[in-house]
Structures are given as C-alpha cells and as structure tokens.
N, C-alpha and C positions, 0 to 999 in steps of 0.2 A: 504494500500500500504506500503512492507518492503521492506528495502534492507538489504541483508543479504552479510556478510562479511567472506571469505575464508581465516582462516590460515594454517600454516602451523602442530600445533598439540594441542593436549587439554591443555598442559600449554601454547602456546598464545595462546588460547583461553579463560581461566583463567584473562590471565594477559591484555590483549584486555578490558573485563569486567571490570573490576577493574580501568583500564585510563578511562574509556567511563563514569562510576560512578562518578570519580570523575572530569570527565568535566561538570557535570549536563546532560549528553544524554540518553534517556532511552532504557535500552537493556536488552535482555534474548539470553543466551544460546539455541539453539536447536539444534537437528540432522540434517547434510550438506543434503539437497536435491537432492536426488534421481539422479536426471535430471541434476544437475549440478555436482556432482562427485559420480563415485560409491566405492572411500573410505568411510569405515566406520569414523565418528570422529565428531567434533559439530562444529558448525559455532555461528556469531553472528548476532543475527537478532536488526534490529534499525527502526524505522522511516524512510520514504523516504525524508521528510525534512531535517534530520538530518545527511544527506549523506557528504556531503562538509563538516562540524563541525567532524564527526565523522574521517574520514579520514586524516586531520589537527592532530588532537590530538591522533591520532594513530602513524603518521610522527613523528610528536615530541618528543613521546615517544621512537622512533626506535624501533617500533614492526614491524616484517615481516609479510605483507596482500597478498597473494596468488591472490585472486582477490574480485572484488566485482560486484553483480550483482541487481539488481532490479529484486524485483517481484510482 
C-alpha cells in the first residue's frame, strides 16, 4: 500500500525527494498514474504510513502538492 504525491513539475518533484530524504521517509520517484492524471511528468510514491509525516515536512518546506492520493 502507497501513496503517491502530485506536484506541480519535475523540479518539485526533485526537490519533494530531497525534504522527504532528509526527514528519514522512504520514497522513489515514479511516472504520475495513468488514472490519476494524463500529464506526462513523475510523482512521489511513499509509504501509506508515512502519509501524515510526509505531508508535514513537505508544509514546512513550502513545497507546492497538487494532490495526494492512496493507492
């Protein structure tokens, strides 16, 4: 179980990676799902635990999150 995190372009999505590393949260880039947008461009897939933590330290950050979904 992931939730995967919608920004707005490959650098936040870069820069997303990089906060999420250095909160201790484990993440990989992968291509936005089909089903949830049919722009081309990568999202951030995390942990479903890790949802609340991951979002927290993205605020903080002032990174912009388009949305976020469970899957």
């Amino acid at each position: 179980m992931y939730t995967v995190i919608l920004v707005p372009s490959t650098s936040h999505a870069l820069r997303a990676e990089k906060i999420l590393r250095a909160a201790g949260i484990e993440c990989k880039l992968i291509p936005v799902p089909r089903h949830l947008s049919s722009d081309c461009g990568v999202c951030v897939r995390i942990p479903r635990a890790a949802r609340d933590a991951a979002c927290a330290a993205l605020q903080q950050a002032h990174l912009e999150v388009e949305s976020v979904h469970d899957l």
